[in-house]
C-alpha positions as CSV (number, residue, x, y, z in Angstrom):
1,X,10.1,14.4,22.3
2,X,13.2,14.6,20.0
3,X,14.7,11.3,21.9
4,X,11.3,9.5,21.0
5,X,10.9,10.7,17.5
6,X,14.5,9.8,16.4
7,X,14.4,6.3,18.3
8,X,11.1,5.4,16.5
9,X,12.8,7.1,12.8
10,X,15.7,4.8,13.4
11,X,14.2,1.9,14.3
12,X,11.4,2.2,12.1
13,X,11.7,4.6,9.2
14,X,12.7,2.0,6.7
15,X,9.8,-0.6,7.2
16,X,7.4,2.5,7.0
17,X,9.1,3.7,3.9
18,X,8.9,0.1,1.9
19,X,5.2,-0.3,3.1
20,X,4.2,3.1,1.7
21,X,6.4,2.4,-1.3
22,X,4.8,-0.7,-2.2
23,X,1.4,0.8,-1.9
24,X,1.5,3.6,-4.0
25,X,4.6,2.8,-6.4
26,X,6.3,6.5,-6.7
27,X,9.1,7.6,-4.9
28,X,7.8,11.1,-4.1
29,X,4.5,10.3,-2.8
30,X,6.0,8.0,-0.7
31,X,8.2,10.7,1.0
32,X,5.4,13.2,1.1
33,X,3.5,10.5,2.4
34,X,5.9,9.5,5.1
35,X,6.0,13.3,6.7
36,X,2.4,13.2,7.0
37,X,2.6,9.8,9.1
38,X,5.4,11.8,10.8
39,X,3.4,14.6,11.3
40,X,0.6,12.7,13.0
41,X,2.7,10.6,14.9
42,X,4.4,14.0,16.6
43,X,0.8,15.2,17.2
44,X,-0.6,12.2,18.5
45,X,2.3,10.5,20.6
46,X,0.9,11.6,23.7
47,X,-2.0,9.7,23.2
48,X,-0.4,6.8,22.7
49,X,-1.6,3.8,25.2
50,X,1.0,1.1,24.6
51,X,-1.8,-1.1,23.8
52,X,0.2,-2.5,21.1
53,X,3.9,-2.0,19.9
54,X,4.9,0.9,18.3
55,X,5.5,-0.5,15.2
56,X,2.0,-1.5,15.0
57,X,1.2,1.6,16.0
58,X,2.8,3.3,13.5
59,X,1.9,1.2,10.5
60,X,-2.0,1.8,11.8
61,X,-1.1,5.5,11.3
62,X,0.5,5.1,8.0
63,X,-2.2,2.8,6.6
64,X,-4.4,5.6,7.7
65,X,-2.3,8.5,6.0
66,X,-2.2,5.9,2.7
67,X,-6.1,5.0,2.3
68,X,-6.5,8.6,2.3
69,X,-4.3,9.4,-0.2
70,X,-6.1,6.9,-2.3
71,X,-9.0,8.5,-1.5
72,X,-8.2,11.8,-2.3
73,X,-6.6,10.6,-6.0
74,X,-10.0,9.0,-6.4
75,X,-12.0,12.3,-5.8
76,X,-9.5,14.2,-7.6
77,X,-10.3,11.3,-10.5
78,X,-13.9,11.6,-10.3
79,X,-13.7,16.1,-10.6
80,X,-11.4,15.2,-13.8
81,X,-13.3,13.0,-15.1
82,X,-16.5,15.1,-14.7
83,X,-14.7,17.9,-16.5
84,X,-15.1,15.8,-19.7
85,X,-17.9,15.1,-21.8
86,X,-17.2,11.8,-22.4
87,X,-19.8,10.9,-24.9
88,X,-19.9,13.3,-27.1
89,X,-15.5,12.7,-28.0
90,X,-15.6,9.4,-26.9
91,X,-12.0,9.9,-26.4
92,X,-9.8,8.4,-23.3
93,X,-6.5,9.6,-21.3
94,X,-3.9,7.3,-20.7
95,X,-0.5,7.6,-19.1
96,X,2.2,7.3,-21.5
97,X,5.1,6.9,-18.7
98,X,6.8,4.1,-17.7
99,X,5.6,2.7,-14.7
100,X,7.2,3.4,-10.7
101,X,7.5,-0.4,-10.7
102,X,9.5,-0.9,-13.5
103,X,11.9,1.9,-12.8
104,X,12.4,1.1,-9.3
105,X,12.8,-2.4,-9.7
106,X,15.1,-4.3,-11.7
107,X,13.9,-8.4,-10.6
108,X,11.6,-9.1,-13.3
109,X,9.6,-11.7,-11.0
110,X,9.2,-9.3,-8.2
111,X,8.0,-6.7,-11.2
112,X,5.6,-9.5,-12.1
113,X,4.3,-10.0,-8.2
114,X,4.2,-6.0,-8.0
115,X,1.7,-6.2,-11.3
116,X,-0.3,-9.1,-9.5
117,X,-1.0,-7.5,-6.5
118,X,-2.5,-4.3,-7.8
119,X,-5.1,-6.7,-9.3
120,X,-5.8,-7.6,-6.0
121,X,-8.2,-5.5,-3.6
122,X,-6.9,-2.9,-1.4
123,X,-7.7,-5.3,1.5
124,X,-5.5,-8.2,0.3
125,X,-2.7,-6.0,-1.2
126,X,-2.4,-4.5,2.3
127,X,-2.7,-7.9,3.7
128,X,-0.3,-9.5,2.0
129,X,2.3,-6.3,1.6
130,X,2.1,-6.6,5.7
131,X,2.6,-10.5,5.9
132,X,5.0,-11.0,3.6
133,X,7.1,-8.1,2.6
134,X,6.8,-6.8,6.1
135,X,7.1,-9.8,8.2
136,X,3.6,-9.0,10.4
137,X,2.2,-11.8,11.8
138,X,-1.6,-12.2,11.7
139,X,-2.2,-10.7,14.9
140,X,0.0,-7.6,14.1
141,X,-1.5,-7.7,10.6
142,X,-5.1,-7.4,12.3
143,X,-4.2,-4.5,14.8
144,X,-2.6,-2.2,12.1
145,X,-5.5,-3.2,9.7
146,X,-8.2,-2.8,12.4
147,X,-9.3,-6.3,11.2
148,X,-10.2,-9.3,13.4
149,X,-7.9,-11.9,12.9
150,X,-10.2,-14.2,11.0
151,X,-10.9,-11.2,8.6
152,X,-6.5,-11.4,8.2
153,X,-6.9,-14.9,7.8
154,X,-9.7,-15.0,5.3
155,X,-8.3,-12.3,3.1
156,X,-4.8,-13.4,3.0
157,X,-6.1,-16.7,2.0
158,X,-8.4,-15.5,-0.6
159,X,-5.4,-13.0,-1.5
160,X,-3.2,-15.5,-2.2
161,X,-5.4,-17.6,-4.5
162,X,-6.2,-14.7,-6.5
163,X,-2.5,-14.6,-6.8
164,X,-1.8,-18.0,-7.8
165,X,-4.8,-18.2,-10.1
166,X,-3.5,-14.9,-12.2
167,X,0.1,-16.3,-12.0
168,X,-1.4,-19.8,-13.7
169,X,-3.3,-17.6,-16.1
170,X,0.0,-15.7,-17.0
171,X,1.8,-18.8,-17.4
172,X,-0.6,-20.2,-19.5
173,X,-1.3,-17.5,-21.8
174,X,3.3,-17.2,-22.2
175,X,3.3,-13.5,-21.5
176,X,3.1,-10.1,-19.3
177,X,0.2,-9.8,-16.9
178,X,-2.1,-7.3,-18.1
């Protein structure tokens, strides 16, 4: 098992790492992230048909691992903001720091796409993270997603509109996305 788990780390490691990266923005939770998918792929390699490639494979599980981190923050979110009474202060939190994105990344353009996307939905910022940072094709792109291949389609289309239409607005307007 050792053999397989350090010819699918080599091989793949980086990719994984990038596509987790570029869906939750820190560097830690991306590593934490990345021994859970780890994890799961050492429990479950048995298992594995060879229906698709590996890679697929493994991006499936580490799309799984990262929708539930989402949903986890979002629960953990929601028991926060419970804690509060909201309308009685009528205060809000907000993050001072500076954000993963602009410490990690020093293009300003690919800062800018990085700030576009997350306006995107989860659907089309996994879409389009897979298609074009990570070289999937649609096919690929529909395995990992559990998607049909029109749904790929459809969504990276309607992904990339939103994209050029916030891009047009920014240029407009002469500033930041917001």
């Amino acid at each position: 098992m050792k053999a397989i788990f350090d010819k699918l780390y080599d091989n793949y490691h980086q990719d994984l790492f990038q596509y987790i990266f570029y869906m939750v923005k820190d560097k830690e939770t991306t590593e934490d992230l990345i021994q859970e998918v780890y994890i799961k792929v050492l429990k479950s390699y048995a298992n594995f048909k060879g229906e698709s490639s590996e890679k697929t494979w493994l991006f499936s599980i580490a799309r799984h691992v990262t929708y539930d981190h989402f949903r986890s923050l979002k629960r953990k979110r929601n028991r926060i903001m419970d804690l509060f009474d909201w309308e009685e202060k009528g205060e809000t939190l907000s993050d001072q720091g500076e954000l993963p994105e602009d410490i990690a990344i020093k293009n300003e353009q690919i800062k800018q796409m990085y700030k576009l996307l997350d306006k995107c939905t989860i659907d089309q910022k996994s879409v389009l993270i897979l298609r074009y940072l990570q070289s999937f094709s649609i096919q690929e792109t529909a395995e990992i997603l559990n998607f049909s291949v029109s749904k790929v389609k459809t969504t990276q289309h309607r992904g990339l509109k939103n994209l050029k239409k916030r891009l047009l607005e920014q240029n407009t307007q002469g500033g930041d996305v917001q």
